[in-house]
C-alpha positions in Angstrom: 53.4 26.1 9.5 57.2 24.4 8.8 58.9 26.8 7.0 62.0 25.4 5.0 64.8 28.0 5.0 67.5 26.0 2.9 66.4 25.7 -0.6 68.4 26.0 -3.8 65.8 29.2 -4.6 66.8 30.3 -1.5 70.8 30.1 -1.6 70.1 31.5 -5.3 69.1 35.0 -3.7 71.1 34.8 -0.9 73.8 34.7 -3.6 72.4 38.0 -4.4 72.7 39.2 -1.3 76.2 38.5 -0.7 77.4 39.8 -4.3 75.7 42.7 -3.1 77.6 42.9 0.2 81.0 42.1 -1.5 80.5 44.7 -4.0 80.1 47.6 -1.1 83.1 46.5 0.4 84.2 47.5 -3.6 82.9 51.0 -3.8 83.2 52.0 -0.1 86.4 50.5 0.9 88.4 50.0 -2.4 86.7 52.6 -4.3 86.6 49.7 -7.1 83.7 50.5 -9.5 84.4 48.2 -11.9 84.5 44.5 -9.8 81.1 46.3 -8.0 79.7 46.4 -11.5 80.9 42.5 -12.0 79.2 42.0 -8.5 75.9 43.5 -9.4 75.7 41.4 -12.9 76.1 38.8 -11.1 73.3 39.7 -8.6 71.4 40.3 -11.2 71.6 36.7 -12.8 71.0 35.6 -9.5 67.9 37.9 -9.2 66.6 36.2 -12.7 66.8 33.0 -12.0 65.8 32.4 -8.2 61.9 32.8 -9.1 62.4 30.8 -11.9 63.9 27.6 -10.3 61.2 28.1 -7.7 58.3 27.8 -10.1 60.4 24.7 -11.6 60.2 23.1 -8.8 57.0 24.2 -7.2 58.5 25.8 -4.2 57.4 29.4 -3.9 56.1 30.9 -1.0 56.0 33.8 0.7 59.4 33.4 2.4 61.0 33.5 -1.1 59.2 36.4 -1.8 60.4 38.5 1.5 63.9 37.2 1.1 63.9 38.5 -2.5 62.8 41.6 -1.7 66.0 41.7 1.1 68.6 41.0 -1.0 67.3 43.3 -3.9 66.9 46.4 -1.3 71.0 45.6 -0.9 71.9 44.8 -4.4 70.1 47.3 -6.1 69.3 49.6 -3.7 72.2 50.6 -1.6 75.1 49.1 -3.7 73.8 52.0 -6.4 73.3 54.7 -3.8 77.2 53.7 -2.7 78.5 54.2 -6.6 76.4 57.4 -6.9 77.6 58.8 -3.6 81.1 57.8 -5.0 80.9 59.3 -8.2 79.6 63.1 -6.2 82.6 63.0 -4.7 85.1 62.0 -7.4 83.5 64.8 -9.6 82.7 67.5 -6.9 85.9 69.2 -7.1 84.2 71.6 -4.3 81.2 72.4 -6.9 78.5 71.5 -4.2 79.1 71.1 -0.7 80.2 67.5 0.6 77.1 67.0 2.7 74.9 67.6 -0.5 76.4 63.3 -1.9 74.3 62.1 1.1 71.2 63.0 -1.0 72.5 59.9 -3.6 71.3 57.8 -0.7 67.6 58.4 -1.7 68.0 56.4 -4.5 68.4 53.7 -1.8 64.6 54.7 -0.3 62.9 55.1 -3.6 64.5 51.6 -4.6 62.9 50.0 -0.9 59.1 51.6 -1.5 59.2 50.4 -5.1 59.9 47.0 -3.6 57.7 47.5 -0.8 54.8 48.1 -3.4 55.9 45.3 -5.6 55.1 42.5 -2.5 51.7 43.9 -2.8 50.6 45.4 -6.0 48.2 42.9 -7.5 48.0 44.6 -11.0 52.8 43.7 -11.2 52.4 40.2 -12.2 52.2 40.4 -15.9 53.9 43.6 -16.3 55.7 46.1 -14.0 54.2 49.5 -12.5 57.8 51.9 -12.6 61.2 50.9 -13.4 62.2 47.8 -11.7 65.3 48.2 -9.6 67.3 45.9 -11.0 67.0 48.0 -14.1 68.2 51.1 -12.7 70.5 49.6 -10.9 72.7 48.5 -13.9 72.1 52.0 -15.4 74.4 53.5 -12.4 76.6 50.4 -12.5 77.7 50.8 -16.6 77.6 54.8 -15.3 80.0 54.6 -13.1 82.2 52.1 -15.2 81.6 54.4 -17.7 83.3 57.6 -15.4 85.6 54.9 -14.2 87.6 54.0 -17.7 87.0 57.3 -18.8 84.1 56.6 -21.5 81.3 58.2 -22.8 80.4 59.5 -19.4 83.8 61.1 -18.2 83.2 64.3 -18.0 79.8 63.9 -15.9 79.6 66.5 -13.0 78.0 66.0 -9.8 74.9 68.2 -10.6 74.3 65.5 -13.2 74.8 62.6 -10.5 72.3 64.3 -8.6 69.8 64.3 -11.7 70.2 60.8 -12.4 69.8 59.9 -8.9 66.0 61.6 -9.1 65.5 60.8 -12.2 65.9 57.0 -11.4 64.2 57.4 -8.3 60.9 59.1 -9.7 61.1 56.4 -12.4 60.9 53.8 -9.8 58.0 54.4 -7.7 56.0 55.8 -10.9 53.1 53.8 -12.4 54.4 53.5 -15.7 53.9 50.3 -17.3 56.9 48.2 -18.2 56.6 44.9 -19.9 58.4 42.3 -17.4 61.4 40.4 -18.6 60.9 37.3 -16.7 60.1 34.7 -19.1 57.1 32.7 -18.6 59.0 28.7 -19.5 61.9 28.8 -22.6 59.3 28.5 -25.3 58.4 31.7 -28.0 55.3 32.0 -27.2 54.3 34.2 -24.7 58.2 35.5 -24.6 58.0 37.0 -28.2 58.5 40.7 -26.7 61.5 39.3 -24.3 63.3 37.5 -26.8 63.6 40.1 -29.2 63.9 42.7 -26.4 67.5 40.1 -25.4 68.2 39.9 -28.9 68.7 44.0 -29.2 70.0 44.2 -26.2 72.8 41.7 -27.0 73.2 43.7 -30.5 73.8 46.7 -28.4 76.2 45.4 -25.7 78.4 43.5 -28.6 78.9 47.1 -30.4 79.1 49.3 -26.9 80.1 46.7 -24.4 79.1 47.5 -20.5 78.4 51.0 -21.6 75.4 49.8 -23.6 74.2 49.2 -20.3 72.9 52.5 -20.4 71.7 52.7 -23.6 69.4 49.2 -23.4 67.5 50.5 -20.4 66.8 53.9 -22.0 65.1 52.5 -24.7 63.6 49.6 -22.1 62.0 53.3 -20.4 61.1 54.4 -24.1 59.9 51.3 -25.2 57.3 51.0 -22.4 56.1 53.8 -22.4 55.6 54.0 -25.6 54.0 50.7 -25.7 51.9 51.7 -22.6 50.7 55.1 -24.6 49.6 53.0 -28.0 47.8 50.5 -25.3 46.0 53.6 -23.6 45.2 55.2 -27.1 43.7 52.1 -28.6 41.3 51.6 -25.5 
């Protein structure tokens, strides 16, 4: 089987990848949280649109897939581990022994088996089973601008890194249903939900800037499962 390695989907998540590399060197070596954050959005678009120009052009496979997966368990799974592990330290002040930031690193795990189970959960390609990574991922990112510029967050401690880093991580290998924001073409139908999803989200980040972040993927988690209750009540 001839397997072609350089494709524009292809350098579109290995774009990922690297904005994910780039934005440890951030955290761990410049303790910069805020161009890791511009990193990871940029991931992120990445992320969005490498399975769409794939299905454009009628070149997905399972290579894509496996590469996708890659780059994601660096972008959104260890760059977010690296800011939470940052963030115990900045706000440890001796609280909690040093040893005890390690366990931010499980966020990096939980992030790899919800991938893992993505690649082969049949019942994930209209909707999502758990919080998909990416999602969480920007919730520590805007959390630790947020700490960062002294915002809404600043006076976090590290017991409440700790909850946030098992909180995200039960979140993400649950079997919650969330609606998927990967649009199916540009047209309205069928993207009804995602549009006007965008269209708060946007309202949000105009009044909050990056620390709406946090705000639009709690109510993406309340949302769902809200949606996914009224769905189970009705049948």
């Amino acid at each position: 089987m001839k397997i072609r390695l350089f494709t524009l989907p292809n350098f579109i998540t290995l774009s990922n990848l690297l904005c994910g590399a780039l934005a440890m060197v951030s955290i761990l070596v410049n303790g910069d949280l805020t161009t890791a954050f511009w990193l990871v959005v940029a991931a992120a678009v990445f992320d969005f649109f490498d399975g769409m120009v794939a299905r454009l052009m009628g070149i997905s496979g399972p290579l894509g897939v496996q590469l996708d997966s890659l780059a994601d368990d660096i972008s959104f799974g260890l760059v977010p581990s690296a800011v939470l592990f940052s963030l115990f330290h900045r706000l440890n002040a001796h609280l909690l022994p040093d040893w005890v930031g390690y366990l931010c690193f499980l966020f990096a795990a939980f992030a790899a088996l919800r991938l893992a189970k993505f690649n082969i959960d049949e019942e994930q390609h209209t909707e999502f089973r758990g919080l998909p990574t990416p999602a969480a991922t920007l919730y520590v990112m805007a959390l630790g601008w947020s700490v960062e510029h002294g915002g809404l967050m600043a006076n976090l401690n590290p017991w409440g890194v700790l909850i946030t880093t098992a909180v995200l991580a039960a979140l993400m290998v649950s079997n919650i249903p969330m609606f998927s924001l990967k649009f199916k073409g540009f047209g309205w139908k069928g993207n009804e939900l995602r549009y006007l999803f965008m269209a708060f989200s946007l309202a949000l980040l105009l009044v909050f800037g990056v620390e709406s972040f946090m705000l639009i993927i709690g109510a993406y988690i309340a949302f769902s499962s809200t949606l996914a209750e009224l769905n189970r009540s009705e049948s």
